[in-house]
mmCIF file of the N, C-alpha and C atoms, coordinates in Angstrom:
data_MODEL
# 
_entry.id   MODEL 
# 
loop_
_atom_site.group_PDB 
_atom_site.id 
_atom_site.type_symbol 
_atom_site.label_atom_id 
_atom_site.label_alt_id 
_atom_site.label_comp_id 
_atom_site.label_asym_id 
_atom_site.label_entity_id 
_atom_site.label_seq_id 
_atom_site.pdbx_PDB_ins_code 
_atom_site.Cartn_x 
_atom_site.Cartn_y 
_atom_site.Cartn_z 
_atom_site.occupancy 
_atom_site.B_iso_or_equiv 
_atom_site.pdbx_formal_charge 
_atom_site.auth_seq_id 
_atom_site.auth_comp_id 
_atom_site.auth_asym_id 
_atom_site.auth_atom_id 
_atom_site.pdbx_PDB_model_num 
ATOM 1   N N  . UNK A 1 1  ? -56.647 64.086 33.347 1.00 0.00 ? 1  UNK A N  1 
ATOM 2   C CA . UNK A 1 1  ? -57.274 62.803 33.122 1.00 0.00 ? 1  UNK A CA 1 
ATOM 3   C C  . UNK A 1 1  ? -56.723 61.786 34.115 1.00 0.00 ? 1  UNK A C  1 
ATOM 4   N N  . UNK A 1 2  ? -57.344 60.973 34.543 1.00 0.00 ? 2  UNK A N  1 
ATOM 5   C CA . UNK A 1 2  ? -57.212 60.212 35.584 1.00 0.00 ? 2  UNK A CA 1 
ATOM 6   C C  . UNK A 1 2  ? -56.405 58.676 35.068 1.00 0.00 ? 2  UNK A C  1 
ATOM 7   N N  . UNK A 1 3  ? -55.901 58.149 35.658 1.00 0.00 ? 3  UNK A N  1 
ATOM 8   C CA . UNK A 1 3  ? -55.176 56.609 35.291 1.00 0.00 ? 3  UNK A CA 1 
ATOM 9   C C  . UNK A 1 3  ? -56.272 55.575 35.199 1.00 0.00 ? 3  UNK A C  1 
ATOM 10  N N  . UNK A 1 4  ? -55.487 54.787 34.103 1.00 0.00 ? 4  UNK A N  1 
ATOM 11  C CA . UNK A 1 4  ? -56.198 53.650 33.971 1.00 0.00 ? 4  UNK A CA 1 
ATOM 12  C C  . UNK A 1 4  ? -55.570 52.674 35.094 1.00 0.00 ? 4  UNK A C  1 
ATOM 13  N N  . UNK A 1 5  ? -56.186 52.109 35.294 1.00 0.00 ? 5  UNK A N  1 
ATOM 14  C CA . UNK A 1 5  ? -55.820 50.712 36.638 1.00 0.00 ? 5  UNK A CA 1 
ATOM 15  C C  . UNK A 1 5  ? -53.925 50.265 36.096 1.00 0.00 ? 5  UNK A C  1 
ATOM 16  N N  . UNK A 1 6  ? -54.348 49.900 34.547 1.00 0.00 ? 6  UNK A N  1 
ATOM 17  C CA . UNK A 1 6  ? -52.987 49.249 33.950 1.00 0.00 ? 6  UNK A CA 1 
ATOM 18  C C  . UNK A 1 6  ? -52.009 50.414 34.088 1.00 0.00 ? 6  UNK A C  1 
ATOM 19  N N  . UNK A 1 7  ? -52.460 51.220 34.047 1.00 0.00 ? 7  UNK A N  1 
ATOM 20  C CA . UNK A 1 7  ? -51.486 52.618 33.929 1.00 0.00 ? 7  UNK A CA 1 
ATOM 21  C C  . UNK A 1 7  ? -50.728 52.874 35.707 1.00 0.00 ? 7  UNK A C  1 
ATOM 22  N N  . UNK A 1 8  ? -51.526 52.863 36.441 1.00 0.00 ? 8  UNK A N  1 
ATOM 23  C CA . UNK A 1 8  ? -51.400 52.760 37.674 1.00 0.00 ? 8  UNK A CA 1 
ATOM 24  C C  . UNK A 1 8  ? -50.429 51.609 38.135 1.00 0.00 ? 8  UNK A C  1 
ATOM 25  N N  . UNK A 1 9  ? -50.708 50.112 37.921 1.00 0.00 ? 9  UNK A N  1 
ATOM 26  C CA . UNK A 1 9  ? -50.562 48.911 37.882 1.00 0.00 ? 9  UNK A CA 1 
ATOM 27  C C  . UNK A 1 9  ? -49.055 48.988 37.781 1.00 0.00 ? 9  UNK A C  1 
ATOM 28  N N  . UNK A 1 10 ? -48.753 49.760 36.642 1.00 0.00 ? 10 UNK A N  1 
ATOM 29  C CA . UNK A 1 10 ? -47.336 49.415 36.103 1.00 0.00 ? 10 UNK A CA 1 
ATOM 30  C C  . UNK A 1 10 ? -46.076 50.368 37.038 1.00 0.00 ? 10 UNK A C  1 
ATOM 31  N N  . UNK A 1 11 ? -47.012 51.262 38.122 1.00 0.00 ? 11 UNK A N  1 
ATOM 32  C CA . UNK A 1 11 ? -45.890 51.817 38.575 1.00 0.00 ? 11 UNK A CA 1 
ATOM 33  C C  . UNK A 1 11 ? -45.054 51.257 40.097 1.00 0.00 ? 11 UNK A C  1 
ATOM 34  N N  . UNK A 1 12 ? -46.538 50.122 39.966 1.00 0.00 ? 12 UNK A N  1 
ATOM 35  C CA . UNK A 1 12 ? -46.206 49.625 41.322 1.00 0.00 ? 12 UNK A CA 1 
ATOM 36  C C  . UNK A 1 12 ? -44.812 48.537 41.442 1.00 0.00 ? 12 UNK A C  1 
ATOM 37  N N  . UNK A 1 13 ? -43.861 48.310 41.815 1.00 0.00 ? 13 UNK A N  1 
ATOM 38  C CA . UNK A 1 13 ? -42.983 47.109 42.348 1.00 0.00 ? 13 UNK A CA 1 
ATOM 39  C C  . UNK A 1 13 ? -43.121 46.027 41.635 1.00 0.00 ? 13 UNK A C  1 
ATOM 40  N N  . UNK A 1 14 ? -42.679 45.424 40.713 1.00 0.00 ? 14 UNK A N  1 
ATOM 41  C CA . UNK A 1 14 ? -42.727 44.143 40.587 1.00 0.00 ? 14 UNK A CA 1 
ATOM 42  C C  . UNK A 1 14 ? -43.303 43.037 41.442 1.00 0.00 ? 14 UNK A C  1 
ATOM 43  N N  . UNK A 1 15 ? -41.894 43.449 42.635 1.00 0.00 ? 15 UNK A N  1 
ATOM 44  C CA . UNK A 1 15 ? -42.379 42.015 43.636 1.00 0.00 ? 15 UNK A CA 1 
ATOM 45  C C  . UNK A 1 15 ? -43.596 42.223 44.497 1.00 0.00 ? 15 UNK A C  1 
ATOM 46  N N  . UNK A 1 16 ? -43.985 43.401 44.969 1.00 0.00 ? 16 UNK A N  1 
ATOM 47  C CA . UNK A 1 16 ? -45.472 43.924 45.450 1.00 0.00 ? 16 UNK A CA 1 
ATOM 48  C C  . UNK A 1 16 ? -46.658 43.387 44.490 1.00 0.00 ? 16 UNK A C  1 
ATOM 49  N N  . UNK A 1 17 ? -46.338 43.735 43.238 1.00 0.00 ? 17 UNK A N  1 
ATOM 50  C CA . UNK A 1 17 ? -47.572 43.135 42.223 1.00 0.00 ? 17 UNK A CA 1 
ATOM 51  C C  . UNK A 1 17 ? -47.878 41.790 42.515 1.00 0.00 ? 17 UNK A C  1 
ATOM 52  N N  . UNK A 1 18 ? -46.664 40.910 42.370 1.00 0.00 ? 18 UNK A N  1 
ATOM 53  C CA . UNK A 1 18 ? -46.525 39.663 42.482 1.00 0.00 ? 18 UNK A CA 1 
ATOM 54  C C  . UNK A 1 18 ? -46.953 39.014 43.947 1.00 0.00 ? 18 UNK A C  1 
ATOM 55  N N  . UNK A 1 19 ? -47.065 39.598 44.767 1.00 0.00 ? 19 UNK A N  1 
ATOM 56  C CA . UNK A 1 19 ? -47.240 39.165 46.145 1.00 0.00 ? 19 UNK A CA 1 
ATOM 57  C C  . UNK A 1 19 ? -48.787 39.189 46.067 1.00 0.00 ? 19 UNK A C  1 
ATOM 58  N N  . UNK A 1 20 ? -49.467 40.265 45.894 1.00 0.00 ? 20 UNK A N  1 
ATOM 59  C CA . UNK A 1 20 ? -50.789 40.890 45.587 1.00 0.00 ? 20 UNK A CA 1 
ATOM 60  C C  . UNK A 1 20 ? -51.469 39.545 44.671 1.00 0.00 ? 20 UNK A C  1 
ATOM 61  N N  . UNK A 1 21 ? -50.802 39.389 43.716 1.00 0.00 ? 21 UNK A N  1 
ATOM 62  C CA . UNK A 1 21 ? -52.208 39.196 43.151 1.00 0.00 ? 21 UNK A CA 1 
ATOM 63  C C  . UNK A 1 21 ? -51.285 37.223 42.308 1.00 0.00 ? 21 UNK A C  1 
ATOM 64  N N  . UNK A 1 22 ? -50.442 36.745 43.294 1.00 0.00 ? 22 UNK A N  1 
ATOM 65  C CA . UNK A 1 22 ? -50.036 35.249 42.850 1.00 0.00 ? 22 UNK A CA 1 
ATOM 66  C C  . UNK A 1 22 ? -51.409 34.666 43.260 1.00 0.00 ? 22 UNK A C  1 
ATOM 67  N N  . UNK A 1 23 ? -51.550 33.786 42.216 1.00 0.00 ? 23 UNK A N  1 
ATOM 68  C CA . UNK A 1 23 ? -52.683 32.288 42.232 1.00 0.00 ? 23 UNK A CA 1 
ATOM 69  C C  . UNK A 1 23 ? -53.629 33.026 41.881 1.00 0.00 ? 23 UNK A C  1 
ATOM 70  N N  . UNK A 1 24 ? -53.700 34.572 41.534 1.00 0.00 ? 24 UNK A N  1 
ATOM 71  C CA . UNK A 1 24 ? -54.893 34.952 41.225 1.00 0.00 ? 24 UNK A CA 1 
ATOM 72  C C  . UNK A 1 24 ? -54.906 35.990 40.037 1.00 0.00 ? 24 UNK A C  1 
ATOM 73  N N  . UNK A 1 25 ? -54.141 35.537 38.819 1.00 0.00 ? 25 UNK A N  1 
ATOM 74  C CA . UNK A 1 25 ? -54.014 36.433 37.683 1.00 0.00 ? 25 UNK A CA 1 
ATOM 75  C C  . UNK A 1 25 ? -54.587 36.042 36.900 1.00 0.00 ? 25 UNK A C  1 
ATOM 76  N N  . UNK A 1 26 ? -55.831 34.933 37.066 1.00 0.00 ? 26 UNK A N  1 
ATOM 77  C CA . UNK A 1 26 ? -56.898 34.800 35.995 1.00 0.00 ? 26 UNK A CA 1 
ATOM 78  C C  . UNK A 1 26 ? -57.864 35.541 36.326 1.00 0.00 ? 26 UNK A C  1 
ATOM 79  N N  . UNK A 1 27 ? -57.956 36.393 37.188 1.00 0.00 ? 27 UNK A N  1 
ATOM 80  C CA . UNK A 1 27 ? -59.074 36.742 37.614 1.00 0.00 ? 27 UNK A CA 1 
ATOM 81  C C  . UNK A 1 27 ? -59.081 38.920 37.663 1.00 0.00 ? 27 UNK A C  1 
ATOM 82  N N  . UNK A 1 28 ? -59.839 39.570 37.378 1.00 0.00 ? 28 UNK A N  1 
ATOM 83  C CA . UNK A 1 28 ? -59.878 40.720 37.849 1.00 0.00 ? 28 UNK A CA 1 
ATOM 84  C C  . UNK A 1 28 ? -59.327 41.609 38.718 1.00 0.00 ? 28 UNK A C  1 
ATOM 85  N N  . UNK A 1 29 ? -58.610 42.204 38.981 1.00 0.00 ? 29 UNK A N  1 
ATOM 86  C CA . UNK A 1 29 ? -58.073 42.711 40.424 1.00 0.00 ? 29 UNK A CA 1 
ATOM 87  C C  . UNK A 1 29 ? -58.717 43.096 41.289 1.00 0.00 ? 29 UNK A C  1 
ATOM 88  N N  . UNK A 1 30 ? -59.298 42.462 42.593 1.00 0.00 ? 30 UNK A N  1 
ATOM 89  C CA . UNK A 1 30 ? -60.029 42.777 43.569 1.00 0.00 ? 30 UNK A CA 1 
ATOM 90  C C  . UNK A 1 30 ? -59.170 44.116 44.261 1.00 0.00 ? 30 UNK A C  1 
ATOM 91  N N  . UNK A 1 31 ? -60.448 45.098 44.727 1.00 0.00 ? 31 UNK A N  1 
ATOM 92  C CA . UNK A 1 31 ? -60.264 46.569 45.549 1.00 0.00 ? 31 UNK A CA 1 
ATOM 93  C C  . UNK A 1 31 ? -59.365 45.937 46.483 1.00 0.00 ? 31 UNK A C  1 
ATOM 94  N N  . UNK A 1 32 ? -59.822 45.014 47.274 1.00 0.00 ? 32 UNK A N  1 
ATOM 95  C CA . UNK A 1 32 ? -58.716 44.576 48.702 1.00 0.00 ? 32 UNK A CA 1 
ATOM 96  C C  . UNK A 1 32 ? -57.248 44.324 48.046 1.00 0.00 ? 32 UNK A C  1 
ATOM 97  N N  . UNK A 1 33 ? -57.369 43.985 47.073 1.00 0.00 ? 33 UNK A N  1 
ATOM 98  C CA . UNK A 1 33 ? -55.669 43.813 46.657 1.00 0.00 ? 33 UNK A CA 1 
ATOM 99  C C  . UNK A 1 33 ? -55.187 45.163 46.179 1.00 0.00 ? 33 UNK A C  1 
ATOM 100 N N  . UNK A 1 34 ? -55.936 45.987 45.993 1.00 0.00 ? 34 UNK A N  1 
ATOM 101 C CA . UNK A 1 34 ? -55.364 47.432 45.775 1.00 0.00 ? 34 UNK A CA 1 
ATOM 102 C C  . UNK A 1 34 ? -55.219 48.091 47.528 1.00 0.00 ? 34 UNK A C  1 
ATOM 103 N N  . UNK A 1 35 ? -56.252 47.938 47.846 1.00 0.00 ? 35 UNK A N  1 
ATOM 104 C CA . UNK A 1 35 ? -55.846 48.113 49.706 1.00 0.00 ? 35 UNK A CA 1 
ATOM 105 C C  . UNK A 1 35 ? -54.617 47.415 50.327 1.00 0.00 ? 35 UNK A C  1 
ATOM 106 N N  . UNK A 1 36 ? -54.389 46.440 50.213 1.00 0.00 ? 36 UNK A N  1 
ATOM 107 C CA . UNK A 1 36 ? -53.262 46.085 50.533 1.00 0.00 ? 36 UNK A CA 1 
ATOM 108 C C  . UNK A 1 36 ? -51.745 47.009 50.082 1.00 0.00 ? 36 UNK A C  1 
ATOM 109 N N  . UNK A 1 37 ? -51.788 46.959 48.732 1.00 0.00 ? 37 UNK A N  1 
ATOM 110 C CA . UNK A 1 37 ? -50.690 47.941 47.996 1.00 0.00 ? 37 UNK A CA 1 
ATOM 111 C C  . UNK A 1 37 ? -50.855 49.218 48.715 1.00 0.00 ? 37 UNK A C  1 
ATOM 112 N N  . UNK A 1 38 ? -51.885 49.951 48.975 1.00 0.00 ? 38 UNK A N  1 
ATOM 113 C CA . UNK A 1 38 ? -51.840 51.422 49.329 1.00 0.00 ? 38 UNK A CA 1 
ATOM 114 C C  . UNK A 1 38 ? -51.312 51.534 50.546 1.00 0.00 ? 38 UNK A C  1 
ATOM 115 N N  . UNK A 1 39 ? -51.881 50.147 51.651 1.00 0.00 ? 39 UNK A N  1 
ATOM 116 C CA . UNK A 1 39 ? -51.095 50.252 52.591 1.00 0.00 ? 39 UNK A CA 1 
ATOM 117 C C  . UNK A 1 39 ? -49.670 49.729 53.124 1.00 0.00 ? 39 UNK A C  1 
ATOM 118 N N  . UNK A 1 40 ? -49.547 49.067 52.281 1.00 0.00 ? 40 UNK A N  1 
ATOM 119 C CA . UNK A 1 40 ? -47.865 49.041 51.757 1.00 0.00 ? 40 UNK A CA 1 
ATOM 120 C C  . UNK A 1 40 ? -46.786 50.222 51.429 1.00 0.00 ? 40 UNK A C  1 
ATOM 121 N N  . UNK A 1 41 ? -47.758 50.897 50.603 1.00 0.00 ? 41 UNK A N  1 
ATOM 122 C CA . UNK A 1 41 ? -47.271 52.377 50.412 1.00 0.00 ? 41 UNK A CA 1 
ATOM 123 C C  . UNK A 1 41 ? -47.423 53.151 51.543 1.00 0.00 ? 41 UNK A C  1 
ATOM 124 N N  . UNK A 1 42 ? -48.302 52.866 51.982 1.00 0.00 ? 42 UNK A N  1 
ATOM 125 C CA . UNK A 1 42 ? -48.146 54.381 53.357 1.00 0.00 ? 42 UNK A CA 1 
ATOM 126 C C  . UNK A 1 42 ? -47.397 53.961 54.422 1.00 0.00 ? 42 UNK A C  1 
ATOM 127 N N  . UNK A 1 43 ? -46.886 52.612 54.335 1.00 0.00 ? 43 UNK A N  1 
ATOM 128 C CA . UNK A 1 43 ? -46.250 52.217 55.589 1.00 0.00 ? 43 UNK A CA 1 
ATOM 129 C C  . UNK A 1 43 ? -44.433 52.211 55.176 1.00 0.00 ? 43 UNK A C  1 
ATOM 130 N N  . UNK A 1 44 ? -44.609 52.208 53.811 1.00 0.00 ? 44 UNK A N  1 
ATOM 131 C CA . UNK A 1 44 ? -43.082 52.546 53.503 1.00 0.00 ? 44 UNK A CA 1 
ATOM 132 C C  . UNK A 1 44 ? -43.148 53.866 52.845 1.00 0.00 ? 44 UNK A C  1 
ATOM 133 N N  . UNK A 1 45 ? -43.636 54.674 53.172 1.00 0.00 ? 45 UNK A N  1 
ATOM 134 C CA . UNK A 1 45 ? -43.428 56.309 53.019 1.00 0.00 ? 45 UNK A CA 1 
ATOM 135 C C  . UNK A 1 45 ? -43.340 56.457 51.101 1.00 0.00 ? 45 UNK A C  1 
ATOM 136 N N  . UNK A 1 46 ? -44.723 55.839 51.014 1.00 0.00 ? 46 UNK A N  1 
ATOM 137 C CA . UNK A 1 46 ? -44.566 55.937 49.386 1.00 0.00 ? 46 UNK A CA 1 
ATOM 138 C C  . UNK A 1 46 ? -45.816 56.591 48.898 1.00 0.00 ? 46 UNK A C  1 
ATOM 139 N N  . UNK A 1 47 ? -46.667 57.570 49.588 1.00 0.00 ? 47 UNK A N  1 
ATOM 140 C CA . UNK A 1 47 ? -48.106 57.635 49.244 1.00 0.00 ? 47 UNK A CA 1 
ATOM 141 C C  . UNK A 1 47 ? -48.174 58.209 47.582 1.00 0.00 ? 47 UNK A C  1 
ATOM 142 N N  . UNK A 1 48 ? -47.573 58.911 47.396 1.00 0.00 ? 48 UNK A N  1 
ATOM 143 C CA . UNK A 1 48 ? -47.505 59.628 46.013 1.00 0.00 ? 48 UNK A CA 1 
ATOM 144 C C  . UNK A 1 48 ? -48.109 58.724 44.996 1.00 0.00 ? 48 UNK A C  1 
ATOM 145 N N  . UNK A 1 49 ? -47.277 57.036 44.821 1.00 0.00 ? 49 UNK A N  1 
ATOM 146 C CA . UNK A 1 49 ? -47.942 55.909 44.521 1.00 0.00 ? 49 UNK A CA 1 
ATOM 147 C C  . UNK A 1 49 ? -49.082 55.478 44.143 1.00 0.00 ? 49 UNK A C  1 
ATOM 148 N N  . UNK A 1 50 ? -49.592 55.824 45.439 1.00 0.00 ? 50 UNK A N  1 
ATOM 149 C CA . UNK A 1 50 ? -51.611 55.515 45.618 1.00 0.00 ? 50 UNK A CA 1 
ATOM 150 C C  . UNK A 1 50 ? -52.471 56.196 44.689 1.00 0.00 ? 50 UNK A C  1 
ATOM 151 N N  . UNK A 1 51 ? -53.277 55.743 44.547 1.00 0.00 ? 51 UNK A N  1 
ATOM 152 C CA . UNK A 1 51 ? -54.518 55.701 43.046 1.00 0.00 ? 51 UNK A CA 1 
ATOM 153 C C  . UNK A 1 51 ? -54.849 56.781 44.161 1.00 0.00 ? 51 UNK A C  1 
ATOM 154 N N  . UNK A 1 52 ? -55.748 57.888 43.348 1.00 0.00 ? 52 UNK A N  1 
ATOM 155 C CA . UNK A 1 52 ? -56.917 58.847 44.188 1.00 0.00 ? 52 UNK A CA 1 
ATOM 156 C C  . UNK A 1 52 ? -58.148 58.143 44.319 1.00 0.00 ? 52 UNK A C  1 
ATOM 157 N N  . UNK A 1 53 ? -58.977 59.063 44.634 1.00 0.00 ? 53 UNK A N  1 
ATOM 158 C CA . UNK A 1 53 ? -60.467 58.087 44.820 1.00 0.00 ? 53 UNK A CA 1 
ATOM 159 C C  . UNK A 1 53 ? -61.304 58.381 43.799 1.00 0.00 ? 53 UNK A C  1 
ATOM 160 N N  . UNK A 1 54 ? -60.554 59.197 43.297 1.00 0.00 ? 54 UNK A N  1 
ATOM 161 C CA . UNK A 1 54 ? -61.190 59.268 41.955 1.00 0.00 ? 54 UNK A CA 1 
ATOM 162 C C  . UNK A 1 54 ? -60.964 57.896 40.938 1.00 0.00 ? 54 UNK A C  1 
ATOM 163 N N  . UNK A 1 55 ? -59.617 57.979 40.606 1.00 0.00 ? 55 UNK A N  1 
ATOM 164 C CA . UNK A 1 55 ? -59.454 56.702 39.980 1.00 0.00 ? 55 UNK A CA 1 
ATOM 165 C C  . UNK A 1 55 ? -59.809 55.431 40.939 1.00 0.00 ? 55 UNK A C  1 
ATOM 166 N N  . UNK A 1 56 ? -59.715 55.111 41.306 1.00 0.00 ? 56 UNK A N  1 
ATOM 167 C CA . UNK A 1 56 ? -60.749 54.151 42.712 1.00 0.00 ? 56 UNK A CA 1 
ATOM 168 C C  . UNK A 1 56 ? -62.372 54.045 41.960 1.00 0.00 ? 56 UNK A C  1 
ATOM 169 N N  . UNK A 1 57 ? -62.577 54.441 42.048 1.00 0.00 ? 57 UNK A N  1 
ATOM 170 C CA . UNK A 1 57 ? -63.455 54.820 42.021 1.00 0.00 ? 57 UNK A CA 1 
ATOM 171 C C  . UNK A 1 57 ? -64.485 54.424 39.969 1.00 0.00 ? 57 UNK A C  1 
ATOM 172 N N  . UNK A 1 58 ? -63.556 55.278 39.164 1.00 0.00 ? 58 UNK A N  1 
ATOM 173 C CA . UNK A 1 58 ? -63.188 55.207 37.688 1.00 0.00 ? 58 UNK A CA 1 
ATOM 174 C C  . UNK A 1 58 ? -63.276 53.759 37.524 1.00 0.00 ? 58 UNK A C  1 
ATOM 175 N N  . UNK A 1 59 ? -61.969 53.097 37.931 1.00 0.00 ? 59 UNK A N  1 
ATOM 176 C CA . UNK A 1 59 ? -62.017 51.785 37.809 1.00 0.00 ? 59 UNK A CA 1 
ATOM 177 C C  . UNK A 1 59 ? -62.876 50.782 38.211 1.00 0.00 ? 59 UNK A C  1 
ATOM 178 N N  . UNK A 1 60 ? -63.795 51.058 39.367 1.00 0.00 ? 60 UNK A N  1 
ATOM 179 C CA . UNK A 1 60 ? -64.665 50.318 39.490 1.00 0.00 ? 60 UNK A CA 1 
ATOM 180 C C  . UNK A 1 60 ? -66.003 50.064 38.624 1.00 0.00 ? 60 UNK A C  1 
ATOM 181 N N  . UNK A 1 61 ? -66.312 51.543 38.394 1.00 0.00 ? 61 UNK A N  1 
ATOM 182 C CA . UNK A 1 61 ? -67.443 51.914 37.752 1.00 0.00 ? 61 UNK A CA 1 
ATOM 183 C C  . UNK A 1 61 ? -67.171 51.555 35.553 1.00 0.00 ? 61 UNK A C  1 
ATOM 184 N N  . UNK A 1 62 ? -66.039 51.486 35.747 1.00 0.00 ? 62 UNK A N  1 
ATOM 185 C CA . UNK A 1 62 ? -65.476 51.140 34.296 1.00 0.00 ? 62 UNK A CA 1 
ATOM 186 C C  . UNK A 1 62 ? -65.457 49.399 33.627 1.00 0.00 ? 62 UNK A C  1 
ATOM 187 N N  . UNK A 1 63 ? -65.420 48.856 35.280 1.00 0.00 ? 63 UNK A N  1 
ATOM 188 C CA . UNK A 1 63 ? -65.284 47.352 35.018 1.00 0.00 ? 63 UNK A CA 1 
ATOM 189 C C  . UNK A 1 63 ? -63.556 47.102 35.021 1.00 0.00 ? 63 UNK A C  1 
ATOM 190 N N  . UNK A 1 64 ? -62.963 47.483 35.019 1.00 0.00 ? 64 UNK A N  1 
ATOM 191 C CA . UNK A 1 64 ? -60.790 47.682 35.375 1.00 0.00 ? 64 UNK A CA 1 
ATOM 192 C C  . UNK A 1 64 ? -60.756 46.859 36.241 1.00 0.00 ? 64 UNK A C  1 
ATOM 193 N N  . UNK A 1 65 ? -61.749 47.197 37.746 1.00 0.00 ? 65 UNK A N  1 
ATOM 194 C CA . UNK A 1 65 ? -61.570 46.232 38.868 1.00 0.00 ? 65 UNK A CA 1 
ATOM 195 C C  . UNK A 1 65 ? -62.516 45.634 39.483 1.00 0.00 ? 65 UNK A C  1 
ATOM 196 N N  . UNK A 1 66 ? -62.555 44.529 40.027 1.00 0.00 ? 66 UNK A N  1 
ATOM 197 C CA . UNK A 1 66 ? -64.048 44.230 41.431 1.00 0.00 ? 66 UNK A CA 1 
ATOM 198 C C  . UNK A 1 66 ? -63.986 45.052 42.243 1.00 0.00 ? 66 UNK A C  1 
ATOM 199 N N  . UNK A 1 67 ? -64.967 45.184 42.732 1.00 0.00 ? 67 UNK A N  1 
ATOM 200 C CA . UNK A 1 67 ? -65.270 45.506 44.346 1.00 0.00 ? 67 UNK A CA 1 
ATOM 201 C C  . UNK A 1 67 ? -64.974 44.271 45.329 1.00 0.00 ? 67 UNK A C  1 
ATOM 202 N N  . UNK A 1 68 ? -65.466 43.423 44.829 1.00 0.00 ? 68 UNK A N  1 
ATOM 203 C CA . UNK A 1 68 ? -66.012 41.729 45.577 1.00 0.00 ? 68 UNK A CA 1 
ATOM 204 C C  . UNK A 1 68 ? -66.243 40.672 44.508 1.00 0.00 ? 68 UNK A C  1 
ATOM 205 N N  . UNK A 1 69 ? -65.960 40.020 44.641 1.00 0.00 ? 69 UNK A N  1 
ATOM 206 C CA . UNK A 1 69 ? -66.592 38.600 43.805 1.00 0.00 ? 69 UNK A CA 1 
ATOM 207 C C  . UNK A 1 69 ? -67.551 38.115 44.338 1.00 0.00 ? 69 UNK A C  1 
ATOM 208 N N  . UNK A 1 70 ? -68.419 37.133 43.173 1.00 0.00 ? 70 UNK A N  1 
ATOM 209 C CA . UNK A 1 70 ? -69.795 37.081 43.704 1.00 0.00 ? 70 UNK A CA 1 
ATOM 210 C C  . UNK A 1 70 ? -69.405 34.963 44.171 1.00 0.00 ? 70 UNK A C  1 
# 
């Protein structure tokens, strides 16, 4: 079974979360703020971390995350 966003969410860094998504925790978690984290992770040798595209994917189609704001 695949992760929920929150499930995912919670394994990431504190201060990474916090960087990601300050001035904007009333709002949904936009895909680009998960892009950012993944490439955070691949640039500090953390991929294991990263959501699949499955869950990517899950979460979008579930309502968990935006794609875009309108």
């Amino acid at each position: 079974m695949a992760r929920t966003f929150v499930d995912w969410w919670n394994t990431i860094p504190e201060d990474l979360r916090n960087k990601v998504r300050n001035g904007d925790e009333q709002n949904k978690p936009l895909l680009n703020q998960i892009n950012f984290i993944w490439v955070s992770n691949l640039m500090h040798n953390k991929p294991d971390l990263n959501p699949t595209a499955h869950e990517l994917l899950d979460w979008i189609v579930t309502g968990q995350i935006d794609a875009m704001r309108k």
